[in-house]
C-alpha angles and dihedrals in degrees: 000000000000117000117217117193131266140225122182120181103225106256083057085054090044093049094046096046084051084050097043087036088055093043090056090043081047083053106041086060099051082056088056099049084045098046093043083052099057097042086064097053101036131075117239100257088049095052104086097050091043086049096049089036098057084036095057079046081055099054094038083057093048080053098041088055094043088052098051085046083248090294094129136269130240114248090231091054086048091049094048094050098043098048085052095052 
């Protein structure tokens, strides 16, 4: 993939970092809901493998979005990565 190089004005850069900005906060909260929910089905001595086990399916998921250009993923391709990872 060849870069080209970009140039922004800086009201377009200040626009995309409070997008990118927005997007992190958006994430942070789905790995406290993930990690609150965990923390209520899982014993104690368990919770630290279940946590970093839903969060690496997070992140095959966010992989899983960037690669199809956020167009959307089928379940049985999900499933099949994620079972893989």
């Amino acid at each position: 993939m060849a870069r080209l190089p970009l140039r922004l004005d800086p009201w377009d850069l200040a626009l995309l970092m409070q997008e990118v900005n927005h997007r992190a906060k958006n994430m942070l909260s789905v790995v406290q809901a993930i990690a609150k929910q965990t923390a209520a089905n899982a014993p104690p001595e368990a919770f630290a493998a279940a946590l970093s086990e839903r969060l690496q399916g997070l992140a095959a998921s966010q992989d899983l979005l960037v690669s199809s250009n956020w167009k959307g993923v089928p379940l049985d391709r999900k499933s099949t990565r994620l079972n893989s990872s």
